[in-house]
C-alpha positions as CSV (number, residue, x, y, z in Angstrom):
1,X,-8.7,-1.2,11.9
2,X,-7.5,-3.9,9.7
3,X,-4.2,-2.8,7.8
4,X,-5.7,-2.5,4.0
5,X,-7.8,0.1,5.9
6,X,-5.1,1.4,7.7
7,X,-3.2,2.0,3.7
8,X,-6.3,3.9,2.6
9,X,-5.3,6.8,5.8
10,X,-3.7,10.0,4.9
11,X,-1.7,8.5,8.3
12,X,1.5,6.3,8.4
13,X,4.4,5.7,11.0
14,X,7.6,7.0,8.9
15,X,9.3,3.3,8.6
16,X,5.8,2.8,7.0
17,X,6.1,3.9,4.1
18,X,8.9,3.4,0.5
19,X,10.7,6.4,0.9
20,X,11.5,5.4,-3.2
21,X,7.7,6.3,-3.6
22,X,7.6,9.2,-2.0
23,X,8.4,13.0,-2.1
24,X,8.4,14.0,1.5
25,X,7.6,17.4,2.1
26,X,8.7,19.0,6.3
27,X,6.8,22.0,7.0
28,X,7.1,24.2,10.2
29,X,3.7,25.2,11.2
30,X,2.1,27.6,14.0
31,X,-1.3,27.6,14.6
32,X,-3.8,28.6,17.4
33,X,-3.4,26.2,20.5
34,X,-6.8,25.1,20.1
35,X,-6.7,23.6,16.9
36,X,-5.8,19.7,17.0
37,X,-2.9,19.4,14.8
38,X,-2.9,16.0,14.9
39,X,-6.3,15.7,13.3
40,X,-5.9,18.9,10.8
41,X,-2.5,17.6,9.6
42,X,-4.1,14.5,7.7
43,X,-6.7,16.7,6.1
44,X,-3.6,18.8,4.6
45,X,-2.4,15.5,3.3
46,X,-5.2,14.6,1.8
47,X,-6.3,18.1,0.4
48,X,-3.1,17.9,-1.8
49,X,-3.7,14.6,-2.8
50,X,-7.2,12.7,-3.5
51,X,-9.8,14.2,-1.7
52,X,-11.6,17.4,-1.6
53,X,-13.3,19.2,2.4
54,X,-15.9,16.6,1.7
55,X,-15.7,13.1,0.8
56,X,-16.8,12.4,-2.6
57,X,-17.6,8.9,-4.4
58,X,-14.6,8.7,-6.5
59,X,-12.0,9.0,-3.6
60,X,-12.3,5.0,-3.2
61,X,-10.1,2.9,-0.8
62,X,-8.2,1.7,-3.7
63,X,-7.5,5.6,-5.0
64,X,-6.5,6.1,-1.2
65,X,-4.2,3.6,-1.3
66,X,-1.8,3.8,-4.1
67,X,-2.7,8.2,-4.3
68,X,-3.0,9.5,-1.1
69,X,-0.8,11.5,0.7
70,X,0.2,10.4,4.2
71,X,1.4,12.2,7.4
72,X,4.6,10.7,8.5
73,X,5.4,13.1,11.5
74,X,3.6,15.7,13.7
75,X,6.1,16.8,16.0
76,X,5.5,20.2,18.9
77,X,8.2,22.4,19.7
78,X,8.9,22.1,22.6
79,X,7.6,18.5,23.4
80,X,4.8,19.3,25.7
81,X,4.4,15.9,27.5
82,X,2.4,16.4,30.8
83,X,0.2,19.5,30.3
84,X,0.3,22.5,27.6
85,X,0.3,26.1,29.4
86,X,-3.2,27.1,30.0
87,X,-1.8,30.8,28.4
88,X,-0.4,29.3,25.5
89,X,-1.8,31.3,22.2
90,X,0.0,29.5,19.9
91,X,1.8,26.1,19.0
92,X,4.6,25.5,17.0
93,X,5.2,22.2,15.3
94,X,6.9,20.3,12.6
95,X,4.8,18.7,10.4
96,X,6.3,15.4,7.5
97,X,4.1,14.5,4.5
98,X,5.1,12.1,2.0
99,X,3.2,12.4,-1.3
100,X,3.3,9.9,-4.0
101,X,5.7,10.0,-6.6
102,X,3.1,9.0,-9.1
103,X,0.9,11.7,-8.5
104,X,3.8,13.7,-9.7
105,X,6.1,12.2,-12.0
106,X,10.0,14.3,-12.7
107,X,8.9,18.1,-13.4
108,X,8.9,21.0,-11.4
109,X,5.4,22.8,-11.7
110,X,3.0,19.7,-10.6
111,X,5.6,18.9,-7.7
112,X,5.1,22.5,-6.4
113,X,1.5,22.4,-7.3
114,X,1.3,19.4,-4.6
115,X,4.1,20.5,-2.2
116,X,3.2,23.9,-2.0
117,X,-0.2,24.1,-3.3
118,X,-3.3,25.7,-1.7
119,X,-2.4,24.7,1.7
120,X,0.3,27.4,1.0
121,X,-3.0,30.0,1.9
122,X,-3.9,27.8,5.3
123,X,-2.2,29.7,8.1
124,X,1.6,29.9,9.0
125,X,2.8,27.4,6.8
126,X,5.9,27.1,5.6
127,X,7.7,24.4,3.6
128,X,11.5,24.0,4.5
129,X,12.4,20.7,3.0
130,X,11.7,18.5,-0.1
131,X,13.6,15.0,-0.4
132,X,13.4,13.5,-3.2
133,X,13.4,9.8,-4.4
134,X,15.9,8.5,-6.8
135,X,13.3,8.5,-9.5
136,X,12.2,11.7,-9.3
137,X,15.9,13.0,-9.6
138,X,16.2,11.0,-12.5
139,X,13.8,12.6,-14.6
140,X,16.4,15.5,-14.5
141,X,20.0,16.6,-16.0
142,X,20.7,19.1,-13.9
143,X,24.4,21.1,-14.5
144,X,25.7,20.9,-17.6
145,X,29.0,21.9,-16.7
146,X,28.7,22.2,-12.7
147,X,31.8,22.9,-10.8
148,X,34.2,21.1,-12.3
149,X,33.2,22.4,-16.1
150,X,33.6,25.8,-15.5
151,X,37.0,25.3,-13.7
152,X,38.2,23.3,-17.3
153,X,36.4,26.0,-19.3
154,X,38.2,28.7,-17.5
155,X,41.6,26.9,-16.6
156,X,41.1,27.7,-12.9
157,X,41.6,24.8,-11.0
158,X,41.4,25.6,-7.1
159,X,40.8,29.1,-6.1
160,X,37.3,30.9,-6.1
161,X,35.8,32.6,-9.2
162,X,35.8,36.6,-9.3
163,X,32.1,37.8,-10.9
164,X,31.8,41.3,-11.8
165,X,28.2,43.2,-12.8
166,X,28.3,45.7,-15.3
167,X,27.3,48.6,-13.2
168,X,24.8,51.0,-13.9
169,X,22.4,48.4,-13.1
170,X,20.7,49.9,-16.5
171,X,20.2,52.9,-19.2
172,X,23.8,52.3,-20.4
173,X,24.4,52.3,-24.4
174,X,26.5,49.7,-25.4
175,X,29.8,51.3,-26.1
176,X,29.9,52.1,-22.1
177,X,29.1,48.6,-21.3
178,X,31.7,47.7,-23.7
179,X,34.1,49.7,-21.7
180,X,33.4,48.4,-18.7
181,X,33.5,44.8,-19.4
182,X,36.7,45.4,-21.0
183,X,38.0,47.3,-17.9
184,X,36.7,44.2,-15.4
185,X,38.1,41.6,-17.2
186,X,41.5,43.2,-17.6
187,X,41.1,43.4,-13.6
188,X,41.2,39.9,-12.6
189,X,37.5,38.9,-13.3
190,X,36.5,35.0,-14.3
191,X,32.9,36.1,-15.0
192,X,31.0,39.0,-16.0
193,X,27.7,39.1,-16.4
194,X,24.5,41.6,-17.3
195,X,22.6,43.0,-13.9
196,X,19.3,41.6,-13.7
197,X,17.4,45.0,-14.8
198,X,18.8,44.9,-18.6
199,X,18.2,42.2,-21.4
200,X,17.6,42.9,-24.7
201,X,16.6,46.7,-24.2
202,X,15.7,49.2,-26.7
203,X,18.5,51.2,-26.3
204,X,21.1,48.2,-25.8
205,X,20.4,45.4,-27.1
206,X,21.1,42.0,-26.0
207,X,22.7,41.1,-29.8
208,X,25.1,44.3,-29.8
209,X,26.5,43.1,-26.7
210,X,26.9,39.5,-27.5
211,X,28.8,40.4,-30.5
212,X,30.9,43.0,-28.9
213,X,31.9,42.0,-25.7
214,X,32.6,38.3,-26.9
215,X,35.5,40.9,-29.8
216,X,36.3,42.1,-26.2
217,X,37.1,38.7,-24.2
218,X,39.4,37.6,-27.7
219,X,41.5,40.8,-27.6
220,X,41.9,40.4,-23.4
221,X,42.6,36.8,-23.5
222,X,45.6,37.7,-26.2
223,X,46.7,40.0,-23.6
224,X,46.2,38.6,-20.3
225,X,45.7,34.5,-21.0
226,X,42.7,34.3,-19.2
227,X,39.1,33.5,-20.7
228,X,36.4,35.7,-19.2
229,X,32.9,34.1,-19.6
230,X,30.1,37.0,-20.4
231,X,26.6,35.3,-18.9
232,X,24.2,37.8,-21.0
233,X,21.1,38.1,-19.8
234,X,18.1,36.2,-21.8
235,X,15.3,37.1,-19.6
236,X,12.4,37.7,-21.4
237,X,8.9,36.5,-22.0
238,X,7.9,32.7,-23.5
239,X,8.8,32.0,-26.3
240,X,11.5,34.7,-26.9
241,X,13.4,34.0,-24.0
242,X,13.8,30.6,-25.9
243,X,15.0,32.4,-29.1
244,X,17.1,34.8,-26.7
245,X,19.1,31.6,-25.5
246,X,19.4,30.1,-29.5
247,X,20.7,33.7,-30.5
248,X,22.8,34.5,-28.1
249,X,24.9,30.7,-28.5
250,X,24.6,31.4,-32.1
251,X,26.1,35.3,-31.7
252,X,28.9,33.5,-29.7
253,X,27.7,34.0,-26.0
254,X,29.9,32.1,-24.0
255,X,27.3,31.9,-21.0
256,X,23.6,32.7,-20.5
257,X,21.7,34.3,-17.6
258,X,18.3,34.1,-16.8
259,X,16.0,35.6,-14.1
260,X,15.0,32.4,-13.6
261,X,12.2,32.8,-10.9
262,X,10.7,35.8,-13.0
263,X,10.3,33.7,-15.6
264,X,9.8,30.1,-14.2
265,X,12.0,27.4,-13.0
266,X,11.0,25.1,-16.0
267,X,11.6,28.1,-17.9
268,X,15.1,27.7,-17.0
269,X,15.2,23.7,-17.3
270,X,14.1,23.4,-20.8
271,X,17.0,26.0,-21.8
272,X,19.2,24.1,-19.6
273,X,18.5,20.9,-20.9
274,X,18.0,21.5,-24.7
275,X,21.0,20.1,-26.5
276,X,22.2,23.4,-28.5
277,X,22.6,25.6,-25.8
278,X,26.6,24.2,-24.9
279,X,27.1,27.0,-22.4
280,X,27.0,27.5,-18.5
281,X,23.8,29.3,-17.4
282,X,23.8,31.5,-14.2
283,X,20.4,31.8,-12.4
284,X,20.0,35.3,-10.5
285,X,17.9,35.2,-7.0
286,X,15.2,38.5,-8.1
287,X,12.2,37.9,-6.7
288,X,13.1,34.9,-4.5
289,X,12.5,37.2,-1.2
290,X,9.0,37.2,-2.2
291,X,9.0,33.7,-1.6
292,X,11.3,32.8,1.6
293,X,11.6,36.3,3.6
294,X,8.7,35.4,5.6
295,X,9.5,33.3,8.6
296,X,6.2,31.6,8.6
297,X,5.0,31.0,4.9
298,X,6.2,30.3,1.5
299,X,9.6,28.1,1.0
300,X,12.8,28.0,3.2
301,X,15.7,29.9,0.8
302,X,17.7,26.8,0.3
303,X,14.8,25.2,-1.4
304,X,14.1,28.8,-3.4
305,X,18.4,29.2,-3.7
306,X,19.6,26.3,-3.8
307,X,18.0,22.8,-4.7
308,X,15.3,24.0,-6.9
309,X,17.3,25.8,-9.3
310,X,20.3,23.1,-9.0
311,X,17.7,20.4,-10.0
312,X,16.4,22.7,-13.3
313,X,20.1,22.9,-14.7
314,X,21.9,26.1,-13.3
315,X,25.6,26.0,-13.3
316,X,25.6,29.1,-11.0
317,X,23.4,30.6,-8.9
318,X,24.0,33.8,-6.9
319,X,22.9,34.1,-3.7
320,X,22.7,36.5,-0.5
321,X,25.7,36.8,1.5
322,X,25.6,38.2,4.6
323,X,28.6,40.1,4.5
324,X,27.1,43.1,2.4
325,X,23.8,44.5,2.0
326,X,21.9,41.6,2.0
327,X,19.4,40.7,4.7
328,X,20.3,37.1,5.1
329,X,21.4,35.3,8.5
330,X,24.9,32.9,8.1
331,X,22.7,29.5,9.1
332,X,20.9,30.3,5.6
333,X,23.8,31.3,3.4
334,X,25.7,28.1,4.4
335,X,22.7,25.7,4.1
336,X,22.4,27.4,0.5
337,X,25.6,26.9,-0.3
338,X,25.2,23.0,0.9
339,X,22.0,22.5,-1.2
340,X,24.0,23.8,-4.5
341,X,26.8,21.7,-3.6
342,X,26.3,18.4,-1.6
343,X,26.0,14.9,-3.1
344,X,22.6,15.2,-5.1
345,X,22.2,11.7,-6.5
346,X,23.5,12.1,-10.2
347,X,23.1,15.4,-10.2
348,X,26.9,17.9,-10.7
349,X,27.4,20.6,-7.9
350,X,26.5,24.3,-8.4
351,X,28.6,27.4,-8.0
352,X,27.6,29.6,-5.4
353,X,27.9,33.2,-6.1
354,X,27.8,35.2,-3.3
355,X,26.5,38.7,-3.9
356,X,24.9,42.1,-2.3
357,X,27.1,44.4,-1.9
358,X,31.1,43.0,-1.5
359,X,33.7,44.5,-1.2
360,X,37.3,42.8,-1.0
361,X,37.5,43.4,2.4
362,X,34.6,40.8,2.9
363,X,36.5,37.9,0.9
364,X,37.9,36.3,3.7
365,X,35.2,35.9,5.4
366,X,33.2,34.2,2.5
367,X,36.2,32.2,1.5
368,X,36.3,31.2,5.4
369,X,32.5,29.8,5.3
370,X,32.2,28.3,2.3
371,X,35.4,27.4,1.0
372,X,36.9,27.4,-2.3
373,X,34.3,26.4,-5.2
374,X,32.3,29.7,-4.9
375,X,31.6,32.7,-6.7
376,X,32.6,35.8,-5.4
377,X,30.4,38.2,-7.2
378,X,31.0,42.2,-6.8
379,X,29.5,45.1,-8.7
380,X,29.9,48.5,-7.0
381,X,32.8,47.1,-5.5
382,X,34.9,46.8,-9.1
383,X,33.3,49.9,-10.6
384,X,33.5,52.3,-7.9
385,X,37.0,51.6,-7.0
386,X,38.8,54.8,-6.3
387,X,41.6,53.5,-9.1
388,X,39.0,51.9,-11.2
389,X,37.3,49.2,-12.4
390,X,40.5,47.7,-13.3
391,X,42.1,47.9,-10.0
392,X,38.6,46.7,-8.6
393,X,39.1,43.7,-10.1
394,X,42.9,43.1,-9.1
395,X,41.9,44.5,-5.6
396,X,39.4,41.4,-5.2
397,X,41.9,39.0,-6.8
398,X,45.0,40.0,-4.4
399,X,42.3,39.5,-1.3
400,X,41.6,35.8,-2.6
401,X,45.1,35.4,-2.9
402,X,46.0,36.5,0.5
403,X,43.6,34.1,1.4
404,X,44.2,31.3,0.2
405,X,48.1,32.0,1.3
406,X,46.7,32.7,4.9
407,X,48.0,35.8,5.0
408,X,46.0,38.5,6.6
409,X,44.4,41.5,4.0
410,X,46.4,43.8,6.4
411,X,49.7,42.3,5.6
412,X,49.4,41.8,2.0
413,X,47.9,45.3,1.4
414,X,51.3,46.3,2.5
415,X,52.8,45.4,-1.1
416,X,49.4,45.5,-2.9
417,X,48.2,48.8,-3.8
418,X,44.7,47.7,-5.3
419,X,44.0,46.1,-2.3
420,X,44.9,48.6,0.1
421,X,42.8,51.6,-1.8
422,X,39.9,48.7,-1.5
423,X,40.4,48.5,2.1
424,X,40.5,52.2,2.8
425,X,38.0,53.6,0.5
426,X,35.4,51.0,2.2
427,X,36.3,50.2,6.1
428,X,32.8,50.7,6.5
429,X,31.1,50.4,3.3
430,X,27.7,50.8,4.3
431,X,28.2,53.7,6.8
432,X,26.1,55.8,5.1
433,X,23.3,53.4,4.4
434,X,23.4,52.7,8.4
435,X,23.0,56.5,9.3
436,X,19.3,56.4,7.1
437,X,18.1,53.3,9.3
């Protein structure tokens, strides 16, 4: 085969191909034994590029060539060498394609569309890695404020964030909200931000609460000297989660939240990156299980988590921690965490918020895994606090503390009475949830 022939393939070694042309997509896949992966793997590649199950005129060699996508790497697990076991039902394997960057161009839905696509419905597939070429990425703003902005916003410059959620979840008027964002930021808390089950709501609407918890965070900053960012939620449908987002900047929202795979990742980027909203957003993870709990299809949850929603513009996004009531294993909260925060080309660092269920006798630990730039988001564990909300949010700020003094929660409970009620009231928060398993 001569080599312009060889350029038409869906097929290439991986030095042989400009990784600045490509979006390479790693997928783990099982299938039968039987089925030859390494002549069903090219038809994936070209299925989400040029061609169709049959070859059609218009799929020339020169289409092939500059729009085809290409298998880079089929590789078993384990490396069966000599012989595969004659009982063997199924093979696992890890399968590279690279697809051209042209076919895509810098925005979200077509890049899914080709990543993801309908080989999505063709077996165990499951994507676990995108990298992306420098041009791609620059088709993107990303954070506005990142890391680093919120720190200057706020005026806290190396220990983790404290989030609180107003809890109920919903059904609340506003005066009781009110209340209890006054009561949480008087505790101790950086951020405090709507649950993801109310937004504008007919009996609490997403104006009201602009206007009065933003009276609140003045009259506590005059007492307290800290600024307490209210992230109000904007989820709704298109276009009035757009006028949500205008209104709520305009009402004096000092932050934005937005369901943000409810209601589409470049629902999110165009907020994100339109000029005259000059506030952080926080991205909530409802609905992401429906798209990474599987083992074996849909998209690995630091894609889902972590570099999808960095990439469309979210200054925070909260995530699963182990450590509560989330069903999420460490390996997967840390590479989260990394995909938020790592060197992404030009692109600023994310907050992670970890979330699901917290309590301050958890903050070590999270403090311990990820270090210092991270959310530490609490609801039940603020509101429920046996000395209230108040001393919920002091019994969470006394635990980071501790922490970052490396002094043990034990210890400093000794002289902290917020923190020890925390401790006792909750040794085993989730006791009673474990008895209904």
């Amino acid at each position: 085969m001569k080599t312009d022939e060889m350029l038409s393939q869906p097929i290439a070694l991986p030095d042989g191909v400009d990784y600045d042309d490509y979006v390479i997509g790693t997928y783990t896949v099982t299938f039968p034994a039987a089925f030859p992966m390494l002549k069903l793997a090219p038809m994936l590649a070209v299925e989400q590029s040029t061609g169709t199950w049959v070859a059609v005129p218009g799929e020339t060699p020169e289409v092939r060539r500059r729009h085809v996508a290409k298998v880079i790497g089929v590789y078993e697990m384990p490396d069966y060498e000599f012989s595969v076991p004659a009982d063997l039902k199924d093979r696992n394997w890890v399968v590279q394609i690279a697809f051209p960057e042209v076919n895509i161009g810098s925005q979200i839905p077509m890049m899914l569309t080709t990543i993801v696509g309908n080989i999505s419905m063709a077996g165990q597939i499951k994507l676990v890695d995108i990298r992306f070429p420098k041009k791609y990425i620059a088709g993107f703003k990303g954070p506005k404020f990142g890391i680093e902005g919120i720190r200057k916003l706020l005026g806290v410059k190396k220990r983790p964030l404290l989030n609180n959620m107003v809890k109920p979840c919903t059904g609340y008027p506003l005066e009781v909200g009110a209340e209890l964002f006054k009561l949480a930021a008087l505790g101790g808390c950086d951020i405090v931000k709507d649950d993801e089950l109310i937004a504008d709501a007919s009996f609490n609407s997403m104006k009201g609460r602009v206007k009065r918890y933003m009276e609140i965070e003045k009259q506590v900053f005059e007492e307290t000297g800290e600024h307490t960012l209210y992230t109000v939620n904007i989820t709704d449908s298109v276009p009035k989660v757009f006028e949500n987002a205008k209104r709520a900047v305009e009402l004096g929202a000092n932050g934005l939240m937005i369901n943000y795979i409810a209601v589409g990742i470049p629902v999110m980027q165009a907020i994100a990156e339109d000029p005259s909203i000059n506030v952080p957003i926080l991205a909530h993870m409802d609905v992401a299980g429906a798209l990474y709990m599987s083992p074996y299809h849909g998209m690995s949850s630091h894609l889902v988590l972590g570099k999808l929603p960095r990439l469309a513009g979210a200054d925070i996004v909260v995530i699963p921690a182990p450590y509560g009531k989330a069903q999420v294993i460490v390996e997967k909260f840390d590479l989260m965490a990394r995909n938020l925060t790592y060197p992404l080309y030009n692109l600023k660092p994310t907050w992670p918020m970890a979330s699901g269920g917290i309590t301050p006798a958890m903050v070590p630990n999270v403090m311990h895994e990820l270090g210092n730039d991270i959310v530490i988001g609490s609801g039940g564990g603020i509101h429920a606090h046996p000395q209230g909300p108040v001393a919920g949010g002091k019994a969470f700020r006394q635990a980071i503390d501790a922490t970052m003094k490396g002094i043990s929660l034990e210890e400093y409970a000794k002289t902290h009475k917020e923190l020890a009620a925390s401790i006792k009231a909750w040794a085993d928060p989730f006791k009673t949830f474990k008895k209904g398993v």
